[in-house]
C-alpha positions as CSV (number, residue, x, y, z in Angstrom):
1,X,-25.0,-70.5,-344.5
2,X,-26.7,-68.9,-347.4
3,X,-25.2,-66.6,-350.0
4,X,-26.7,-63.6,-349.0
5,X,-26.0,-64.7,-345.1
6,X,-22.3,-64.8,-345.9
7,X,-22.2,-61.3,-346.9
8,X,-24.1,-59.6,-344.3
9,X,-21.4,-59.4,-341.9
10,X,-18.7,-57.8,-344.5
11,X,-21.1,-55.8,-345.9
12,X,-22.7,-54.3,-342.6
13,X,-19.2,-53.4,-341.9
14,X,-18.4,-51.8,-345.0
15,X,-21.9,-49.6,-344.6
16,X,-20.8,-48.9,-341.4
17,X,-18.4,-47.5,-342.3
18,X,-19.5,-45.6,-345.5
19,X,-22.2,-44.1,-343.9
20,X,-19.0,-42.4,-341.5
21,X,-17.9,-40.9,-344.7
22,X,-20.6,-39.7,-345.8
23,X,-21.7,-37.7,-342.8
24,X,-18.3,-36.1,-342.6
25,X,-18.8,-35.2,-346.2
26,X,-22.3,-33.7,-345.8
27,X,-21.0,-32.6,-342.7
28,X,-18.1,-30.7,-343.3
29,X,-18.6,-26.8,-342.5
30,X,-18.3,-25.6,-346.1
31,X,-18.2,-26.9,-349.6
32,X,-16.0,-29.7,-350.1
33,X,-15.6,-28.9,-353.5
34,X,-13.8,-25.9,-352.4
35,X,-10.2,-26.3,-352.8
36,X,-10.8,-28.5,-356.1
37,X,-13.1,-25.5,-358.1
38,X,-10.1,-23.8,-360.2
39,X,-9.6,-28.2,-361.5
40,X,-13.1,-28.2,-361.8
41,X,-13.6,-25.4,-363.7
42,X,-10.9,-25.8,-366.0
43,X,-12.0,-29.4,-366.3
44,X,-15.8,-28.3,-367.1
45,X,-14.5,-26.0,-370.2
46,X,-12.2,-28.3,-371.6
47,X,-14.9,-30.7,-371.8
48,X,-17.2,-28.4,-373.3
49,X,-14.3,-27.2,-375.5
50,X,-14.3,-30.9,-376.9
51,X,-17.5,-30.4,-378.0
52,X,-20.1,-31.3,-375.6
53,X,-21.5,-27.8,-374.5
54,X,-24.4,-29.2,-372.5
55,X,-20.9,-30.5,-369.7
56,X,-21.2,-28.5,-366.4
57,X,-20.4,-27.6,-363.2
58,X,-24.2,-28.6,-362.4
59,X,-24.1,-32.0,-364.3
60,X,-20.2,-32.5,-362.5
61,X,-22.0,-32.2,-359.2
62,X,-25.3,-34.4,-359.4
63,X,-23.1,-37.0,-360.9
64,X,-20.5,-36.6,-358.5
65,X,-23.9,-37.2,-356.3
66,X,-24.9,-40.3,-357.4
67,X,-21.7,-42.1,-357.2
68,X,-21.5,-41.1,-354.2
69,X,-24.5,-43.2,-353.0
70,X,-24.2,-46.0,-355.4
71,X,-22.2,-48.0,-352.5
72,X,-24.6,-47.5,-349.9
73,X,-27.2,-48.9,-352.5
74,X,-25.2,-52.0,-352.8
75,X,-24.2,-52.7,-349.4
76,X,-27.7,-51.9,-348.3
77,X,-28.8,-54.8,-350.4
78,X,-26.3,-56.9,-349.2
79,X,-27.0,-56.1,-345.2
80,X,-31.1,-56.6,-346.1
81,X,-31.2,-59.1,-348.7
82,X,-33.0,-59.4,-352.3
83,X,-36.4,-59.7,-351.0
84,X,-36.2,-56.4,-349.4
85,X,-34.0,-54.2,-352.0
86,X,-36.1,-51.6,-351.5
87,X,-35.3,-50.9,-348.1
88,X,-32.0,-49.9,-349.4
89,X,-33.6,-47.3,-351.5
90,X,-35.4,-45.9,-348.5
91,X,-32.0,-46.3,-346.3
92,X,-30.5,-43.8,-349.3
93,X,-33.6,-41.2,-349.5
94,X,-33.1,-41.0,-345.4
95,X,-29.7,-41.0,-345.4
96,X,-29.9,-38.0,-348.3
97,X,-33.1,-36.3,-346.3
98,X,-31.0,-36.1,-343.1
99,X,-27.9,-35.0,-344.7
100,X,-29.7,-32.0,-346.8
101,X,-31.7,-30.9,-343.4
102,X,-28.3,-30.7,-341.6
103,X,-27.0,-28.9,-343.8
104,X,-29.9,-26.3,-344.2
105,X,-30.2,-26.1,-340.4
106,X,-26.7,-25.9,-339.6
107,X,-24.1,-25.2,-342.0
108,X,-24.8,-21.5,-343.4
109,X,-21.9,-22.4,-345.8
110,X,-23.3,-25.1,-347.6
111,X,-25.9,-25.3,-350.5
112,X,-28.7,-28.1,-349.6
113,X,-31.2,-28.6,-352.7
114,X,-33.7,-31.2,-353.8
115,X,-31.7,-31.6,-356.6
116,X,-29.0,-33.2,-354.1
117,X,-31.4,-35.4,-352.4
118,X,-33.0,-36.7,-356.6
119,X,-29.2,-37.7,-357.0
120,X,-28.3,-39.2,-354.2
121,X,-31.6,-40.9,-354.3
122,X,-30.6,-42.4,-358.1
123,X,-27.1,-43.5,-356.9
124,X,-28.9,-45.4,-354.3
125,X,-31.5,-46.9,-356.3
126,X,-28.3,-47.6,-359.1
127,X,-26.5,-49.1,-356.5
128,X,-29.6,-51.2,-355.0
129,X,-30.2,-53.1,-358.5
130,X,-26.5,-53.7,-358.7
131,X,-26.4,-55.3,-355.6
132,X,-29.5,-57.0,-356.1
133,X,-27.8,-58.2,-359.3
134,X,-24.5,-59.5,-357.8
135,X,-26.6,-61.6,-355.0
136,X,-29.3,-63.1,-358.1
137,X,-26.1,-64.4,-359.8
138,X,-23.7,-65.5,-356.2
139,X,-27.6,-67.5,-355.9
140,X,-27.4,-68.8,-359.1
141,X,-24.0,-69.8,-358.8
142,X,-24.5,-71.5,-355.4
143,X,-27.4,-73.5,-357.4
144,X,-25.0,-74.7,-360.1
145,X,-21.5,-74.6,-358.9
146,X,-20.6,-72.5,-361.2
147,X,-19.9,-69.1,-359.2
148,X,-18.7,-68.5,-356.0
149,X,-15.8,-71.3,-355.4
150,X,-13.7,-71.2,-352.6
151,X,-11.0,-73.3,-351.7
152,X,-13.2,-75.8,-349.3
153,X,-15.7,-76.5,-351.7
154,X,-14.1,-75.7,-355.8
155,X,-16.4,-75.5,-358.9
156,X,-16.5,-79.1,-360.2
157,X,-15.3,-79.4,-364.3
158,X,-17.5,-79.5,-367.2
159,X,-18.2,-82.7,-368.7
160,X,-16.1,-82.7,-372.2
161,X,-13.2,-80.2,-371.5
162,X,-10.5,-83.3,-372.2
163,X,-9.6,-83.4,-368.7
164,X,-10.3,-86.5,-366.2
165,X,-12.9,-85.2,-363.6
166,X,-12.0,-85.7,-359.6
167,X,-16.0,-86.3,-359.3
């Protein structure tokens, strides 16, 4: 079994079960930010109070945005593969387009923008080339014994490190 093939399972599971979350979140009825905005707020000034006036409730949400879809950019690599990152991307932008359209269409309450489907988008695409990053180096491991060890098969010891090698 391959290093990418021993994540799929795992990982399929995991997206599974993110992509549960997030339609609750995009689906709940109103804001979900609701009960947190008087935190928010007072967060937001005391930031810009520290001197960074640019901070705010705008720059809170699109990042809040982007981390939310940074695992499903992750675990969609994982699930697909490295040769086919970019359909993890794609799985995001969907993912994002449906969410916003459901929320336009049926939750007056809610507040769908492009702006929400640029972030979401970006923590996808983050999350794509950080999975695509952790699956180059579990490769290059698997190449040269030095990453991924388990107990069945442990990373053999460098030549020179004073101890007697069981190879």
């Amino acid at each position: 079994m391959t290093s990418e093939a021993s994540l799929r399972r795992p990982a399929s599971i995991l997206l599974a079960m993110h992509l549960v979350a997030l339609a609750v979140i995009g689906g709940f009825p109103t804001p979900v930010d609701r009960g947190a905005s008087p935190f928010i707020g007072w967060f937001v000034r005391s930031v810009q109070a520290a001197g960074a006036p640019w901070f705010s409730y705008d720059w809170v949400e699109f990042s809040a945005n982007v981390a939310l879809f940074v695992p499903l950019g992750v675990l969609g690599v994982m699930v697909v593969g490295r040769r086919r990152w970019w359909l993890a991307v794609a799985g995001g932008v969907a993912t994002s387009v449906v969410i916003e359209a459901a929320q336009w269409m049926l939750l007056p309450e809610r507040f769908p923008t492009p702006w929400d489907v640029v972030a979401n988008t970006l923590g996808a695409a983050v999350g794509a080339a950080l999975g695509y990053v952790v699956l180059a180096l579990r490769a290059a491991g698997a190449r040269t014994g030095r990453f991924g060890a388990s107990p069945d098969r442990p990373v053999p010891e460098q030549p020179g490190q004073g101890r007697p090698s069981p190879w």
